[in-house]
C-alpha positions, 0 to 999 in steps of 0.5 A: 770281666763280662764287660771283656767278654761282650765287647770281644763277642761283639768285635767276633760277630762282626766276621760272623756276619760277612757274606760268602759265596754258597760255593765255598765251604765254612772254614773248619777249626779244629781245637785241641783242649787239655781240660787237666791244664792250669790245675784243672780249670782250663775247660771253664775258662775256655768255655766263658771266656774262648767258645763263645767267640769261635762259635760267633766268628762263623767258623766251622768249630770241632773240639777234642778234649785230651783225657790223658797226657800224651793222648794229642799225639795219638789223635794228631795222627788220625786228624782229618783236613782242617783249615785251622789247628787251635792249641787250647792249654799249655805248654805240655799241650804245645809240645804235645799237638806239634809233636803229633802234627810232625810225626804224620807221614804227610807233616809236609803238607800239615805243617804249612795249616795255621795254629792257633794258640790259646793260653790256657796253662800254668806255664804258657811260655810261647804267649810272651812271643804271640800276644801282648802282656795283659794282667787280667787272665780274660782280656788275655784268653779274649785277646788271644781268640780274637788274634786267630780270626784275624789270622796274622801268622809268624814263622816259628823254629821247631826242635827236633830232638831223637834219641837212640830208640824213641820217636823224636819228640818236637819243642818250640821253646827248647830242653834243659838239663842241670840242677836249676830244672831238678830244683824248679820242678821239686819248688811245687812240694814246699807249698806250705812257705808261699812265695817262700817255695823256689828259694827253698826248693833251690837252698835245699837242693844245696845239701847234696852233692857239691858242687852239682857237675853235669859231664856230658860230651857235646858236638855241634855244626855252625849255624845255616844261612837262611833262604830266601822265603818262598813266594806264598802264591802260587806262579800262574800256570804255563800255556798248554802248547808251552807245557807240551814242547817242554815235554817232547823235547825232554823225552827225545833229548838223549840221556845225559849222565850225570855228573856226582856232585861233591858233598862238603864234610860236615864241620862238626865241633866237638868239646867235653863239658862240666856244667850246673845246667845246660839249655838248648833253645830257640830264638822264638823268644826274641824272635827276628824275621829279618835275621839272615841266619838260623840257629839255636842258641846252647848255654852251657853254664860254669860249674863254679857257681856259689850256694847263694847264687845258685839260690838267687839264680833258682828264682830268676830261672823260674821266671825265665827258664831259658835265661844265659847267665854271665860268665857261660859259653854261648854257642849258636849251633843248627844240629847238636849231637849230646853224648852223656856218659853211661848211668847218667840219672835225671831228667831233660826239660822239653817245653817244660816236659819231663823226659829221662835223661839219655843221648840225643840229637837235637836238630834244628827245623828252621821256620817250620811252623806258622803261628797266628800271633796278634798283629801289633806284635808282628808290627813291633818285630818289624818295626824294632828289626828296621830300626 
């Protein structure tokens, strides 16, 4: 491991090291970092294995620890200009800085900063997508640090999910609702079997109500064409003289009227559905930059599945939460409205977040943020998307 840290301290202080101009500032980074993450063991592990390497890399480093769950959001709204947003934690993290950073009046011009991520959590879905798989925890915290000083960024898709009073709330992986979620979240309380804990905490869920139905009332619009990606540098600036005619001829031109354009009706589908769980995700896990097409993917699984597949199913949901199983409805939708019928109990799964269960819209903010990924994996998306 200190073998790991020299060598990524090493490769940092190369891009400490390179001359700039005395006319241009240091590049500020502002780090977000959930201390509470990964049981308590996220600050040690940022300070040995991810300071050392920002602070070689020449980067102007501020650091605000969160103290209490919810706390980013709060501090997101008060955060000065920075060049770069560092996420250090897990997803509860993510979810939190992202939803903060688009709540500002001003997200438009924030939401095209850089982020950074830091794996850090228990859960750290978005990692699978960003960095390279690594069985050592420091290669993976190094490897990941080094990845945003060489700030190679991909476009991600953001859920915005409303409910009838709240501010929305924002994911980059998606929501769940249904009996996998109720069962992988109690899997913590039977500790004491080992690697026994998630068959029992799903076989033990079987004694209620069975079979589990989730009823709930589902409308949705087809997904959205995707335009063309904007041009990153700005078009030169026309002459003076070019700039002044095209303003005195449009003062002096006589007001036209304008003429209304028609506006399509929306095409909203509806359906009434029974599930055992419902998820709403986005494509960043299988993440395609040359797709023609945005949306999100809904799974809604049948209600009719058996006590032993629902154990056996529990455990390969803990891997992979946002798995479709055979046999359920796919939809691939860009805005979603999900009605629950009145007294509906439980709770939603936002990026591995709990929220109460309620009515909600879910829309979809198609390559709203850029991540900075490791760029053997932008190469690989590439690459499999040529081929």
């Amino acid at each position: 491991d200190n073998l790991l840290r020299r060598a990524a301290c090493q490769e940092a202080q190369v891009f400490g090291n390179q001359l700039i101009p005395s006319s241009m500032p240091l590049k500020k980074a502002t780090v977000f970092l959930n201390p509470a993450a990964c049981k308590g063991k996220a600050r040690n592990l940022f300070e040995t294995n991810a300071a050392p390497i920002l602070h070689l890399s020449g980067l102007d480093v501020t650091v605000v620890k969160t103290d209490y769950e919810g706390q980013a959001k709060k501090l997101l709204e008060l955060m000065e200009n920075t060049d770069l947003i560092i996420i250090a934690g897990g997803d509860g993290t993510v979810q939190e800085v992202i939803t903060g950073l688009l709540r500002r009046a001003d997200e438009a011009a924030f939401s095209k900063i850089p982020i950074g991520f830091i794996p850090l959590g228990k859960t750290s879905t978005l990692s699978h997508t960003l960095y390279p798989e690594s069985t050592n925890q420091v290669e993976h915290i190094t490897n990941a640090t080094l990845a945003i000083l060489k700030g190679e960024t991909i476009p991600l898709d953001v859920l915005q999910i409303k409910g009838e009073k709240e501010q929305p709330v924002f994911a980059v992986t998606g929501l769940r609702w249904g009996s996998y979620r109720d069962a992988g979240v109690k899997a913590s309380k039977y500790w004491y079997l080992g690697p026994l804990k998630t068959k029992a905490a799903h076989f033990f869920s079987t004694f209620k109500e069975w079979p589990q139905k989730h009823q709930a009332a589902l409308m949705y619009l087809g997904p959205t064409e995707r335009p063309p990606e904007e041009p990153e540098e700005k078009p030169s600036r026309l002459p003076l003289y070019v700039r002044l005619y095209r303003r005195l001829r449009l003062y002096w031109s006589s007001p036209s009227k304008e003429i209304p354009q028609e506006v399509a009706p929306e095409d909203w589908e509806e359906q009434k559905l029974s599930t055992v769980e419902l998820s709403i995700a986005t494509r960043n896990r299988q993440l395609d930059l040359t797709c023609t097409e945005d949306s999100m993917d809904i799974c809604i699984e049948a209600d009719t599945v058996s006590k032993g597949q629902f154990v056996s199913r529990g455990s390969q949901k803990m891997r992979d939460p946002h798995m479709c199983p055979e046999g359920s409805q796919r939809i691939q939708a860009s805005r979603c409205i999900l009605q629950l019928p009145e007294g509906t109990e439980g709770s939603f799964g936002i990026d591995n977040e709990e929220y109460e269960a309620m009515p909600v819209e879910v829309k979809l903010l198609p390559r709203k943020l850029r991540f900075i990924c490791d760029p053997r994996m932008k190469e690989q998306m590439l690459h499999a998307a040529v081929q």
